[in-house]
N, C-alpha and C positions, 0 to 999 in steps of 0.2 A: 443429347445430354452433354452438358459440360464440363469440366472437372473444376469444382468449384469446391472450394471448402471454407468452414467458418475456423474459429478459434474460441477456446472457453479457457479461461483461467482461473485453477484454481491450488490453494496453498502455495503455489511459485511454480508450478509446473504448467506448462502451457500445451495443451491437449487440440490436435486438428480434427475436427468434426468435418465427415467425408459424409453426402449423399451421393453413391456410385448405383452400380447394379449388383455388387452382390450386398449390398445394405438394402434394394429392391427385393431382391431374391428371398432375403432371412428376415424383411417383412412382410411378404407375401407367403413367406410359410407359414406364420404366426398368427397375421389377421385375417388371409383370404386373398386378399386386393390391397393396393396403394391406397385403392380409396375408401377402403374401410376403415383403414389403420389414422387415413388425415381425418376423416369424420370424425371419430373418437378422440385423434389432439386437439381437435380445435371447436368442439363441441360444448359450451357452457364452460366448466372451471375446467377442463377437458380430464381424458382421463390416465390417471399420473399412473399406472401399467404403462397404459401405450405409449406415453413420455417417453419412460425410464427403459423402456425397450428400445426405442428408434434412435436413442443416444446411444444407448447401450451400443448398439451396431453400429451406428456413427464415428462415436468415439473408437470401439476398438479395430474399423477398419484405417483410422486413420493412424492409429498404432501400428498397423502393420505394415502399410505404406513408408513411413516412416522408418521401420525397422529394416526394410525392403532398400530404403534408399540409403541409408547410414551403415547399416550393419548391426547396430543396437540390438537390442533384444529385451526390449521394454515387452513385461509380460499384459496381456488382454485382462482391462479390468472386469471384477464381478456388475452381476445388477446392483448389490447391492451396495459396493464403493460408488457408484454411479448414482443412485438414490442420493446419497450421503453429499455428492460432490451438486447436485442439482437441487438437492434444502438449502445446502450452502450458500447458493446464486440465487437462489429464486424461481420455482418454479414457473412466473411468470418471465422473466428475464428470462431461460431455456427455453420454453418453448416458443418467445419469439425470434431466437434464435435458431429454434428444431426449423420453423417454419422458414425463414429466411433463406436458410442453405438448402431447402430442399425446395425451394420455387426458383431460387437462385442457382441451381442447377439443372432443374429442366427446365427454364426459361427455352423458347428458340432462338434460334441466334438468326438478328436481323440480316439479307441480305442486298447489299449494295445492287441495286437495276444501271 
């Protein structure tokens, strides 16, 4: 896995959207499997729980990293400031972002023969 993250901007605050393994971990508590949780985003008009969850985790691990690395202490947003911030953008604008970072992080990384 590689450490990859996206960025969403929203009101003037600019937010790092992290797929690591413990955003792994607190979807696979949720849905089961990775791959139950990508069925259901990307599924027809996909479905906006599983959106607003996998951001949710996205976003507030990228908060902590952050926090981690500054010192800040920017507090973990709710579901439902995350709902709010993902009507904002567009829920089809987020999820092709949800999806982006999180194929753009487990991509393999090619190696040089």
């Amino acid at each position: 896995m590689k450490d990859i993250s996206g960025k969403l901007e929203y009101k003037g605050t600019e937010y790092k959207v992290v797929f690591n393994l413990n955003v792994i971990e607190k979807i696979q508590e949720e849905y089961g499997s990775i791959e139950k949780w990508g069925e259901v985003t990307s599924s027809g008009e996909g479905n906006a729980k599983a959106i607003k969850f996998g951001f949710w985790a996205m976003i507030n691990e990228g908060i902590e990293i952050t926090n981690e690395d500054t010192g800040e202490n920017v507090k973990p947003l709710t579901l439902s400031q995350v709902g709010r911030i993902l009507t904002d953008i567009g829920l089809e604008n987020a999820t092709e972002l949800l999806h982006k970072t999180v194929v753009d992080s487990t991509k393999s990384e090619e190696k040089n023969a």
